[in-house]
RODO-2510 file (C-alpha; in nm, 4 decimals, decimal comma):
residues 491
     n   res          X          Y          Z
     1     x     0,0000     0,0000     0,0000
     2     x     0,1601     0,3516    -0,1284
     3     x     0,1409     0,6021     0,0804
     4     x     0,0216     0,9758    -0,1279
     5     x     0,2659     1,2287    -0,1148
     6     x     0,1897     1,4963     0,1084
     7     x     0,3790     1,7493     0,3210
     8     x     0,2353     1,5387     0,6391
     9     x     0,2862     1,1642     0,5322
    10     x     0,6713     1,3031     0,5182
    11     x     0,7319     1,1176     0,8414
    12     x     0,5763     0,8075     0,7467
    13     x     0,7887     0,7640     0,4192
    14     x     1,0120     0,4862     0,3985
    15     x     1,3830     0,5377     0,5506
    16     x     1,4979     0,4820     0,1826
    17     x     1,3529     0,8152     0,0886
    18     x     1,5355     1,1245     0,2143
    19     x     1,3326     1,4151     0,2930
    20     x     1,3816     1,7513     0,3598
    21     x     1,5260     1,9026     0,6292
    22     x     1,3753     2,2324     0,6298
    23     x     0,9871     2,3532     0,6084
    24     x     0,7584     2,4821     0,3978
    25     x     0,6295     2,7149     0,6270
    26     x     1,0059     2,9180     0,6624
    27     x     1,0499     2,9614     0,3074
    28     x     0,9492     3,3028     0,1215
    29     x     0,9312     3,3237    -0,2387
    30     x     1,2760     3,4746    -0,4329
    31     x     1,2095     3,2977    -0,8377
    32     x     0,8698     3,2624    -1,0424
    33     x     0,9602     2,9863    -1,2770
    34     x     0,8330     2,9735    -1,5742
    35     x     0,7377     2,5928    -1,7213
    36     x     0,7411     2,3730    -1,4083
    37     x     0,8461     2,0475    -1,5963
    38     x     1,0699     1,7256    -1,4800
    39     x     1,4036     1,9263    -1,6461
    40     x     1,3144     2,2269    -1,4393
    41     x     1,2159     1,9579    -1,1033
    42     x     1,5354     1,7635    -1,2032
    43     x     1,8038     2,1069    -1,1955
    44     x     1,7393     2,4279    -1,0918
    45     x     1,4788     2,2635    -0,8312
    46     x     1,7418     2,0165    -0,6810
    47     x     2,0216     2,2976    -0,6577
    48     x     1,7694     2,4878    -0,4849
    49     x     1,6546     2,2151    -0,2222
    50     x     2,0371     2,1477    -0,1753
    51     x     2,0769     2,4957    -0,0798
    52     x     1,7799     2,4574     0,1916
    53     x     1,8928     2,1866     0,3202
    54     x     2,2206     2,3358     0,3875
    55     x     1,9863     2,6422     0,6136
    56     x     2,0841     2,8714     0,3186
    57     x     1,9285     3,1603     0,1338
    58     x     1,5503     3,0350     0,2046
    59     x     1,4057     3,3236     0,0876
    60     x     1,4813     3,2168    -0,2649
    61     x     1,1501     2,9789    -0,3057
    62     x     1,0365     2,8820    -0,6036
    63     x     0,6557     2,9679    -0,7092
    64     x     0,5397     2,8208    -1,0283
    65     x     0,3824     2,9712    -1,3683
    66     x     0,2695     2,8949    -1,6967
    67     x     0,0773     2,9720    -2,0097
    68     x     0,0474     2,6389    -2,1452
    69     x    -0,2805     2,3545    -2,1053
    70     x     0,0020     2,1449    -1,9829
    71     x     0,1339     2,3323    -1,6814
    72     x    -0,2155     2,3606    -1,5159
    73     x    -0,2073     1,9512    -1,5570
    74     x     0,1182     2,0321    -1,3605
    75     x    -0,0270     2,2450    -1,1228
    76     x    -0,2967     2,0313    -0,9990
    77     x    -0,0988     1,7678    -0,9531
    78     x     0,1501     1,9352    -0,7621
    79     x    -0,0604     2,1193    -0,5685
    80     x    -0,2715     1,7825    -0,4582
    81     x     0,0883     1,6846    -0,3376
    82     x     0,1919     2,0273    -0,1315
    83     x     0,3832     2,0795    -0,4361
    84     x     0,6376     1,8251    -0,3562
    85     x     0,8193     1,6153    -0,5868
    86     x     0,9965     1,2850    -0,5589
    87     x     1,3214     1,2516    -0,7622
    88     x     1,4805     0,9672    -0,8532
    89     x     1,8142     0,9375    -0,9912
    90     x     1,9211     0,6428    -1,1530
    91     x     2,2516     0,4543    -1,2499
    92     x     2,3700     0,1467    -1,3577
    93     x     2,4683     0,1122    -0,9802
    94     x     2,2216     0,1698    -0,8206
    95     x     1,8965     0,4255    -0,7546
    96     x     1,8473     0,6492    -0,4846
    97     x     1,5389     0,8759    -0,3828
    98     x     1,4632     1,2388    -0,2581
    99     x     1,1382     1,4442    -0,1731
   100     x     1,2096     1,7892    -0,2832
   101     x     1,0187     2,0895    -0,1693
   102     x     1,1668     2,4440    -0,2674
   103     x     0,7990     2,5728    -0,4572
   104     x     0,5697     2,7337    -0,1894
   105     x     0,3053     2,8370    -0,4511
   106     x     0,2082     2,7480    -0,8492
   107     x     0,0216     3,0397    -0,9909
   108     x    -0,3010     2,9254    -1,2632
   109     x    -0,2349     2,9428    -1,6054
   110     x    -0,5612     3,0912    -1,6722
   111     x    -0,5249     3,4054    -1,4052
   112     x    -0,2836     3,6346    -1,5908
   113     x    -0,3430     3,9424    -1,3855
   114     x    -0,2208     3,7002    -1,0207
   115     x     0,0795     3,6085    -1,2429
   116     x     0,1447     3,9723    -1,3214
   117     x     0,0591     4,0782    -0,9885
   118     x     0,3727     3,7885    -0,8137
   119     x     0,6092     3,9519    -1,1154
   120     x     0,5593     4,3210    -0,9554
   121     x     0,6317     4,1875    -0,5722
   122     x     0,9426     4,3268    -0,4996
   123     x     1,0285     3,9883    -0,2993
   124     x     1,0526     3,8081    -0,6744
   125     x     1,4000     3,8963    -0,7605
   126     x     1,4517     3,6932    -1,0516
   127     x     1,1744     3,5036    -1,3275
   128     x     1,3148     3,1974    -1,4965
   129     x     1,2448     2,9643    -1,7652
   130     x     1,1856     2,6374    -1,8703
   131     x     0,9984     2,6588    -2,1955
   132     x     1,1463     2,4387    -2,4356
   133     x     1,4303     2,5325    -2,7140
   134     x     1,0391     2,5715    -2,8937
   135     x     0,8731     2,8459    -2,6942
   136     x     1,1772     3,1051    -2,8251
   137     x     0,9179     3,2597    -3,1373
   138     x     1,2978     3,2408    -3,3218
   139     x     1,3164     3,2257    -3,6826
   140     x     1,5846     2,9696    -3,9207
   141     x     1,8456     3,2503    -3,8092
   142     x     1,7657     3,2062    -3,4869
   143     x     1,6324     3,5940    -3,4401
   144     x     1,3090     3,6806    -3,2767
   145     x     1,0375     3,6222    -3,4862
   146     x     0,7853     3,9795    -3,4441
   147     x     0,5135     3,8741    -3,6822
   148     x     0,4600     3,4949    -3,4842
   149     x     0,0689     3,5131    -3,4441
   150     x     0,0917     3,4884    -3,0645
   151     x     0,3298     3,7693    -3,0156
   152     x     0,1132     3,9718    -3,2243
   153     x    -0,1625     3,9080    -3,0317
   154     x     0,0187     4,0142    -2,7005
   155     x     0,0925     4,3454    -2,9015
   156     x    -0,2510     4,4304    -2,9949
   157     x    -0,3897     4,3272    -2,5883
   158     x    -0,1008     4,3455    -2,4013
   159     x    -0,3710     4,4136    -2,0915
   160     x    -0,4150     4,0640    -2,1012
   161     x    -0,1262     3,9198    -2,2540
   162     x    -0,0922     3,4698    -2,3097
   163     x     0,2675     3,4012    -2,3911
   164     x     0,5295     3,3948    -2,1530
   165     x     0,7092     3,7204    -2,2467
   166     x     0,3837     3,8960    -2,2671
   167     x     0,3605     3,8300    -1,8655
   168     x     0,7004     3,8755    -1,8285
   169     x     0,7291     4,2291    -2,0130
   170     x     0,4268     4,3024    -1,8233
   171     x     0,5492     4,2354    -1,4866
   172     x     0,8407     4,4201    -1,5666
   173     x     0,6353     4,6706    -1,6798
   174     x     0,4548     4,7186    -1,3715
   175     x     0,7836     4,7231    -1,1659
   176     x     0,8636     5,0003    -1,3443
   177     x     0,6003     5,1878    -1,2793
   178     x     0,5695     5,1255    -0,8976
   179     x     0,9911     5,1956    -0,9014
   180     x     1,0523     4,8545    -0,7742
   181     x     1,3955     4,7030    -0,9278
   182     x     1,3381     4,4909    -1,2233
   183     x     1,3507     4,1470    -1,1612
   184     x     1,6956     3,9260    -1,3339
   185     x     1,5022     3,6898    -1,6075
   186     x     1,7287     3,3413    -1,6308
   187     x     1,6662     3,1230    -1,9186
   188     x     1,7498     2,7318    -1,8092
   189     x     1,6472     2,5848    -2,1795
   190     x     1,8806     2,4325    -2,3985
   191     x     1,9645     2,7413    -2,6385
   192     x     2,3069     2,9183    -2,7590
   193     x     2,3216     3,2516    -2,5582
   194     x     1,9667     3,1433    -2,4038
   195     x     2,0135     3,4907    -2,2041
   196     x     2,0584     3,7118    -2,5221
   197     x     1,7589     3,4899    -2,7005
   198     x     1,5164     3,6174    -2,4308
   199     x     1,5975     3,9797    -2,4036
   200     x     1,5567     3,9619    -2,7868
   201     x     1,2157     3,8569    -2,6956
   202     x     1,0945     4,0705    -2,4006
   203     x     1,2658     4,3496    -2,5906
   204     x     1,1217     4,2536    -2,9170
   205     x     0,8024     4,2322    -2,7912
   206     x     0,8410     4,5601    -2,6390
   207     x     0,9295     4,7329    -2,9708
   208     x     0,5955     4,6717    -3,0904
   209     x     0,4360     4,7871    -2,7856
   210     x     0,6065     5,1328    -2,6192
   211     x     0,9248     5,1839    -2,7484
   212     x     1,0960     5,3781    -2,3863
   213     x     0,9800     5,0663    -2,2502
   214     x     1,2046     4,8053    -2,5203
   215     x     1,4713     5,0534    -2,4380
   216     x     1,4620     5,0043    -2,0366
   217     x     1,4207     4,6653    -2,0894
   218     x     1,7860     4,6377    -2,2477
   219     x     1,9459     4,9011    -2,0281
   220     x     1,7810     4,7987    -1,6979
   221     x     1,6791     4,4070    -1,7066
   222     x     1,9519     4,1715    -1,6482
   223     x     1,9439     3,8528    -1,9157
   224     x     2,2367     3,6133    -1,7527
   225     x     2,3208     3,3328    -2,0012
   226     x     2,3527     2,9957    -1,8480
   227     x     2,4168     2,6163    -1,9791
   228     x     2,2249     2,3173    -1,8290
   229     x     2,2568     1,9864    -1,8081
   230     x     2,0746     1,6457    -1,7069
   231     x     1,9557     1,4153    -1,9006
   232     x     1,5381     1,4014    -1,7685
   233     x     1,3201     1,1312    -1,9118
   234     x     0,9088     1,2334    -1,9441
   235     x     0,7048     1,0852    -1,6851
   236     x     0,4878     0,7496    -1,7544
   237     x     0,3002     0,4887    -1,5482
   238     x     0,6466     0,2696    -1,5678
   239     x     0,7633     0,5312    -1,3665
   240     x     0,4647     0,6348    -1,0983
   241     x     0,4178     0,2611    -1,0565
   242     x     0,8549     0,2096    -0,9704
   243     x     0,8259     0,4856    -0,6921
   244     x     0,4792     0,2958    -0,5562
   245     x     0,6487    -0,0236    -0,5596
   246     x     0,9504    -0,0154    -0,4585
   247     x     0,9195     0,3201    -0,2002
   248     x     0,5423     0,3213    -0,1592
   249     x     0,5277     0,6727    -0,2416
   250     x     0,1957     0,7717    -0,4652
   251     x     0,3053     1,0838    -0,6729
   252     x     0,1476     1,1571    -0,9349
   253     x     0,4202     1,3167    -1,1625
   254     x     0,7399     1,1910    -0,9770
   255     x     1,1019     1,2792    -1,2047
   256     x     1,3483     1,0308    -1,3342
   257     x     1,7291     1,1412    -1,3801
   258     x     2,0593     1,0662    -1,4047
   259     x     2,2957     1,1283    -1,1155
   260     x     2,4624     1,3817    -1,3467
   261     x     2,4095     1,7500    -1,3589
   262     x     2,5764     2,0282    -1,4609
   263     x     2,4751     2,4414    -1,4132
   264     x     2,7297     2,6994    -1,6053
   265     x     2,5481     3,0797    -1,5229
   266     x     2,7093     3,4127    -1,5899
   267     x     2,7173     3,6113    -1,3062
   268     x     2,4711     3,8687    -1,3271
   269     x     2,1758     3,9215    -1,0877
   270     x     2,1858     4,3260    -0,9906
   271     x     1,8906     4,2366    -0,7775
   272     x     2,0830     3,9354    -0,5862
   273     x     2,0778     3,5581    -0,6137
   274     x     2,0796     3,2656    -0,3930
   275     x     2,4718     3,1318    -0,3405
   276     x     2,3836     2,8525    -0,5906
   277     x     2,8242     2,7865    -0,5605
   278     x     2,7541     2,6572    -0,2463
   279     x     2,5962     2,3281    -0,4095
   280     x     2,7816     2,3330    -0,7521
   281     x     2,6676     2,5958    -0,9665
   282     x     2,9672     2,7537    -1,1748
   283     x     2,9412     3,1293    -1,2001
   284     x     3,1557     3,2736    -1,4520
   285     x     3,2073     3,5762    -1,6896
   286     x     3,1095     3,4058    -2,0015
   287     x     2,9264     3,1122    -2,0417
   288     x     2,9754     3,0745    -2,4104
   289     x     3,2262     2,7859    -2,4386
   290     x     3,0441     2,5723    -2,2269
   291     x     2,7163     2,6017    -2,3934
   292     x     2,8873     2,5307    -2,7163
   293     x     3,0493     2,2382    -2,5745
   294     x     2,7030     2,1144    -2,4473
   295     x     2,4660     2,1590    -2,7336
   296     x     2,6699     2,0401    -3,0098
   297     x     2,8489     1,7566    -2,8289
   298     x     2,5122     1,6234    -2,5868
   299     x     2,2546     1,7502    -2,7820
   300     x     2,3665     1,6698    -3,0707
   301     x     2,4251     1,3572    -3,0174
   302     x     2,0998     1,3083    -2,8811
   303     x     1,9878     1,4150    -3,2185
   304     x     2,2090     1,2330    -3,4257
   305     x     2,1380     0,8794    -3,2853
   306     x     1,7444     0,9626    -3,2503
   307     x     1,6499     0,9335    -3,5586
   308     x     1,8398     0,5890    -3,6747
   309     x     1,6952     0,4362    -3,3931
   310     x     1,3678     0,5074    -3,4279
   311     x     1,3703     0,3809    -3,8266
   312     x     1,5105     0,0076    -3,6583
   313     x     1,2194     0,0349    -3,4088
   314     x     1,4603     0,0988    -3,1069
   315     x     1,3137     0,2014    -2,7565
   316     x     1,4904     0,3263    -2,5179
   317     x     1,8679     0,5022    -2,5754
   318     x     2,0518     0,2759    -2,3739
   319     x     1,9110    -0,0160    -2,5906
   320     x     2,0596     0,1881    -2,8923
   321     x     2,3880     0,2485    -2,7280
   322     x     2,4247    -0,0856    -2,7176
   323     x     2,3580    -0,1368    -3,1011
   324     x     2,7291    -0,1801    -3,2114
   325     x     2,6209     0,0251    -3,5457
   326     x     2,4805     0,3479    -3,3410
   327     x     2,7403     0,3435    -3,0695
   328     x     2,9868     0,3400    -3,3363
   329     x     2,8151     0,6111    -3,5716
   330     x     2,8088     0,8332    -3,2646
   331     x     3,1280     0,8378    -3,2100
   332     x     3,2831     0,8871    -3,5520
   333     x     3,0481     1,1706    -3,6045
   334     x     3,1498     1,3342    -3,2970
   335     x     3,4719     1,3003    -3,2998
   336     x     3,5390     1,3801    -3,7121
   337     x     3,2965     1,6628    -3,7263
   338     x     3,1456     1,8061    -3,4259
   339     x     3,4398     1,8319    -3,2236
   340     x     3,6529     2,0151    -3,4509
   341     x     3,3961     2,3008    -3,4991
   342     x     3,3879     2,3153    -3,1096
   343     x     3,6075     2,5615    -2,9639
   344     x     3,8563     2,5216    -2,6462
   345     x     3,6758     2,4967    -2,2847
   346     x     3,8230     2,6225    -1,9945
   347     x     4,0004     2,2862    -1,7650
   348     x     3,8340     2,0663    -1,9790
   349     x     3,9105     1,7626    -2,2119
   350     x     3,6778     1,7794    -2,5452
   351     x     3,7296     1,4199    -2,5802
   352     x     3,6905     1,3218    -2,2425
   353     x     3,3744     1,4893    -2,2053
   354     x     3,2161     1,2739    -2,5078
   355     x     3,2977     1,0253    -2,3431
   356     x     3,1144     1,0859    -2,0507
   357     x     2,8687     1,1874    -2,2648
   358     x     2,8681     0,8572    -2,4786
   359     x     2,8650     0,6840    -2,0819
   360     x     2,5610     0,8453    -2,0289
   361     x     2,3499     0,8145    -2,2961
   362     x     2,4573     0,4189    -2,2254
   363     x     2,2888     0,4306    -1,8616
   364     x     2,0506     0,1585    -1,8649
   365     x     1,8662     0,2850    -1,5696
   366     x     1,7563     0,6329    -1,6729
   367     x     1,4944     0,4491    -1,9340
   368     x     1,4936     0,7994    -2,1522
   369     x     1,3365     0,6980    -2,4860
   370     x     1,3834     0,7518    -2,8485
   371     x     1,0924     0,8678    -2,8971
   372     x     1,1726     1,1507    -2,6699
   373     x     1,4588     1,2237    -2,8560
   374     x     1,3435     1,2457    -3,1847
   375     x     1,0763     1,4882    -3,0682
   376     x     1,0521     1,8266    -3,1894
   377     x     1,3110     1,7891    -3,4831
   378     x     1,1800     2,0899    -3,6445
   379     x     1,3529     2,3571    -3,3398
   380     x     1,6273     2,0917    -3,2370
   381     x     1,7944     2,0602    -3,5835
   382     x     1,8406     2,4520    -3,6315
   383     x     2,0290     2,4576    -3,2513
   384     x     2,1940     2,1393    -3,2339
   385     x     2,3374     2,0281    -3,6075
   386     x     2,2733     2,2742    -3,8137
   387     x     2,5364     2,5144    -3,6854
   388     x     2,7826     2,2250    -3,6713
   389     x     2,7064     2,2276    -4,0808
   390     x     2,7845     2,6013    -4,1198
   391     x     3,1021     2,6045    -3,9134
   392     x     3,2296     2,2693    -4,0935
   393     x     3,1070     2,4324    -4,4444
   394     x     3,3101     2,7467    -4,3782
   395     x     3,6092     2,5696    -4,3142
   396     x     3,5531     2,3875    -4,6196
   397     x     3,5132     2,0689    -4,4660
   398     x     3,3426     1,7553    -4,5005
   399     x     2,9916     1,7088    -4,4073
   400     x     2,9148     1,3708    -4,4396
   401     x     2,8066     1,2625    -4,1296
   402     x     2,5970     1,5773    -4,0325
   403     x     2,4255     1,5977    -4,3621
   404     x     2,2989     1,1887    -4,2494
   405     x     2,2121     1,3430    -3,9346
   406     x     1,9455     1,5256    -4,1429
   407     x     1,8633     1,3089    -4,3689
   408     x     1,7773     1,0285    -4,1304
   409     x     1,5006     1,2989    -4,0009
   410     x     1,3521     1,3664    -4,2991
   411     x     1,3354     0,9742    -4,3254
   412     x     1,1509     0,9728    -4,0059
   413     x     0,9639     1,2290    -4,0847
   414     x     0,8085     0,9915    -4,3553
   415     x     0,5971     0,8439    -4,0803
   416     x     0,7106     0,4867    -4,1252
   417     x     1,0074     0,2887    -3,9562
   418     x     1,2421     0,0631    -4,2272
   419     x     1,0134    -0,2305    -4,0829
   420     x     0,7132    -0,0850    -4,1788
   421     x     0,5756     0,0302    -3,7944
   422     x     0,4114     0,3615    -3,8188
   423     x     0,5665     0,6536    -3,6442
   424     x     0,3328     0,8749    -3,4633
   425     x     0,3213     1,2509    -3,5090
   426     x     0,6028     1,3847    -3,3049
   427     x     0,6810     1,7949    -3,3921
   428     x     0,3960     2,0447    -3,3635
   429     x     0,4956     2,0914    -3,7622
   430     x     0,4698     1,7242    -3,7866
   431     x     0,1834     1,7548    -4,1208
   432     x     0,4343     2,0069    -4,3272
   433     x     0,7280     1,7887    -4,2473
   434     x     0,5794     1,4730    -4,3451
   435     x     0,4585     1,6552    -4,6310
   436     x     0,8228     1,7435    -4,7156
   437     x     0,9442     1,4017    -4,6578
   438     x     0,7310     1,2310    -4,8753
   439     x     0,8195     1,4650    -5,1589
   440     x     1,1731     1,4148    -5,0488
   441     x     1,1456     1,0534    -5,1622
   442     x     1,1956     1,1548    -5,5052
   443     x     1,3259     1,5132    -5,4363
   444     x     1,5528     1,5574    -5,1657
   445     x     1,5417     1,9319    -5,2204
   446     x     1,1956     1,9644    -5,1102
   447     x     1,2719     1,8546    -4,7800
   448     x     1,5969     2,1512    -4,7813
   449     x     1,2953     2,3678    -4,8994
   450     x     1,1974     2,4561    -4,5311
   451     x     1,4627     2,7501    -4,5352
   452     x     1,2690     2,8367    -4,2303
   453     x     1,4538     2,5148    -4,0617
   454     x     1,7395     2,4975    -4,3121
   455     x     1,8018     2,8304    -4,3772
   456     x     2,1469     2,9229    -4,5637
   457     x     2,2739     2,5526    -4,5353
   458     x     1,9761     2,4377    -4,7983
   459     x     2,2294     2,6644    -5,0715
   460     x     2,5023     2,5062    -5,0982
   461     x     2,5728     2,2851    -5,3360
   462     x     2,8088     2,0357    -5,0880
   463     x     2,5133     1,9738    -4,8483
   464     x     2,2511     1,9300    -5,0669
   465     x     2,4744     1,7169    -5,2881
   466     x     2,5856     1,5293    -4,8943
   467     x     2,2161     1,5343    -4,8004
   468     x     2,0618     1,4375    -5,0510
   469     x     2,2881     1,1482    -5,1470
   470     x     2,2147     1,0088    -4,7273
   471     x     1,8504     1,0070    -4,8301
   472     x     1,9131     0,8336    -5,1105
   473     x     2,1033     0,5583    -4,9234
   474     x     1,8502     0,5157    -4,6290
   475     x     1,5856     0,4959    -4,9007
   476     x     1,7583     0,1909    -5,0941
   477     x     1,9200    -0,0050    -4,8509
   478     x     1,7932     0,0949    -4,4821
   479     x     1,8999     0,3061    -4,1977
   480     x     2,0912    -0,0671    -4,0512
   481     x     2,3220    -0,0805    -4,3772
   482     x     2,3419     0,2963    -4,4230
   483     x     2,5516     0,3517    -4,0414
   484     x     2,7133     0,0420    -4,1978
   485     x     2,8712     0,2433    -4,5366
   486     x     2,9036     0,5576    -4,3328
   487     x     3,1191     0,3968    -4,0868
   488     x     3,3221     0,2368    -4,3014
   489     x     3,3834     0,5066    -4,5353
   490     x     3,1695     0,4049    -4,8060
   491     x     2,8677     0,6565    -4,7435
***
């Protein structure tokens, strides 16, 4: 019999389980987060319940805020629980558990003018964000995108504003206003300069509205840039029914991770921060080689083995880390073209971090899926590979194995594994890609046609010649023999 999570079944939790050692009731709230999802319950969350439990900084709570159908799902669970979280955090060694309980408060999606109201208290001192590499409004070049419909919207009733910067620009807005400090916004998604990216937006956003106000907004509001890094699985019954079983806990949205993490986070918060380098956070001047590092060594990778996988009906990543043909393409790719177009990181090995990179993906406990991985090709190729491509094609070198990167998405895209399964839709653009794909059978250029995704790349003669001979391959003899030929040099 599980026992439901709750602030006051805490003592009656198995001794397996740690639980906090500080209380709900002595916390104040510091952060509104933005997209309360495992990543964010998996990182910033765990730092922050480290620091608690240390009798640190507890006026740096976390209270919780969204935009999106999902995060009310997320609030009511959470808030049925005393918005408390179990975490577990797998390796091949073994699994441990934690209850974790720095949010005090998660705001409704549907009541913009509370949300607004939290963003003007002067005890918020800094918003931050979880919203998907996605939720950006960016265009191919990665710029802000000022005609998106929804930013429009917020223009034309920015009273009542629905997207995430709307509220924020808002609540910065009012700050102003009452002559309360503006608030440090800290973007925790998976972006290249993730801190510039959402100044463009609240700024950008603000250009269409008052223009004194765009212009305070880059003077006043600091935009830290930051890299993150665990590798979070989404939540399924697999996982709700492990924590019942073997810890008797009943949560109803409990997060999976590795024992891994990593926070990299320019040091800029004029209106103070928590002393996150108490429990491992790295503050430092520029964040920019470590980002690099991360999003075209991890996520890339991530990207390049999702898509292979998937077309020979693979599950979970660990299961295709141990597929001699993946394991293998991974590392050739990584280690011939991505790590060359990476540039020097401060005390750190390039190779030895793929490695540990390769060593994690291979964790057979974490049970993060393919499926997962492939999602949401459509924003993940334009951050992840793509640049890879431009650096390599500026240096006039070869872009074999990136271009299959590519091409074994548009393959998937097709909506059919090499054994015939179908593929569910998994991009919000999934009808125009599969669209593209199909086309792409015969064409391969109408798939490059998405300049929007492809941008500058979709020119040049050496990648769509690379590209479009991949696609060919995959077509005629299978994603299994095509790793095959690229590995051996005969792609």
């Amino acid at each position: 019999m599980s026992i439901k999570l709750s602030a006051s079944a805490l003592h009656a939790l198995s001794a397996q389980v740690a639980v906090p050692g500080y209380r709900h009731e002595d916390l104040g709230p510091g952060i509104v987060h933005f997209g309360v999802g495992n990543f964010h319950r998996a990182h910033q969350a765990i730092y922050l319940d480290d620091l608690f439990n240390l009798g640190r900084d507890q006026d740096w709570a976390i209270v919780g805020a969204g935009v999106r159908e999902s995060d009310g799902q997320m609030r009511q669970i959470l808030a049925g629980q005393d918005y408390l979280s179990t975490v577990v955090e797998q390796e091949a060694g073994g699994t441990s558990a934690r209850i974790t309980a720095p949010m005090i408060d998660f705001l409704d999606p549907g009541e913009g003018a509370a949300i607004i109201a939290k963003l003007a208290d002067p005890a918020i001192r800094i918003v931050s964000l979880t919203i998907t590499e996605g939720g950006y409004y960016l265009d191919a070049k990665g710029h802000f995108n000022p005609t998106h419909p929804e930013i429009v919207a917020d223009a034309a009733n920015f009273e009542t504003p629905r997207t995430v910067f709307g509220l924020i620009l808002a609540g910065l807005k009012a700050r102003r206003e009452k002559g309360v400090v503006p608030f440090t916004v800290m973007s925790c998604d998976n972006i290249p300069h993730n801190g510039v990216v959402t100044m463009n937006a609240v700024a950008g956003l603000a250009d269409l509205i008052d223009p004194a106000l765009a212009g305070w907004v880059r003077q006043e509001v600091a935009f830290p840039n930051g890299m993150v890094d665990r590798i979070t699985p989404a939540t399924s019954d697999r996982e709700r029914e492990f924590v019942a079983s073997q810890y008797g806990i009943a949560d109803g949205w409990p997060v999976f991770c590795e024992t891994f993490k990593q926070w990299v986070l320019e040091d800029n918060f004029p209106a103070g921060r928590p002393a996150l380098e108490k429990v491992g956070v790295t503050f430092v001047d520029d964040v920019s080689p470590w980002e690099l590092m991360k999003i075209r060594i991890l996520n890339g990778g991530h990207a390049a083995i999702a898509y292979p996988s998937a077309l020979m009906d693979i599950h979970f990543v660990h299961e295709a880390m141990e597929h001699r043909l993946v394991a293998a393409y991974l590392e050739k790719l990584t280690v011939e073209e991505i790590i060359p177009v990476v540039p020097p990181v401060p005390d750190t090995d390039l190779d030895q971090y793929r490695r540990l990179i390769a060593e994690r993906f291979a964790n057979p406990k974490i049970g993060d899926t393919i499926q997962r991985l492939c999602l949401d090709g459509s924003n993940r190729q334009p951050k992840f590979i793509l640049p890879s491509v431009e650096d390599r094609l500026a240096a006039g070198a070869s872009v074999t194995g990136l271009a299959l990167v590519s091409a074994f998405w548009c393959r998937y895209c097709y909506g059919v594994s090499d054994s015939g399964a179908p593929i569910a839709p998994n991009d919000p653009s999934w009808d125009r890609l599969q669209t593209a794909a199909i086309a792409a059978k015969d064409d391969p250029r109408a798939f490059l046609a998405m300049k929007d995704i492809f941008g500058s790349v979709a020119d040049n003669a050496d990648y769509v010649a690379a590209f479009s001979h991949a696609l060919g391959t995959i077509w005629e003899v299978g994603a299994r023999e095509t790793l095959t030929r690229y590995i051996e040099n005969r792609l």
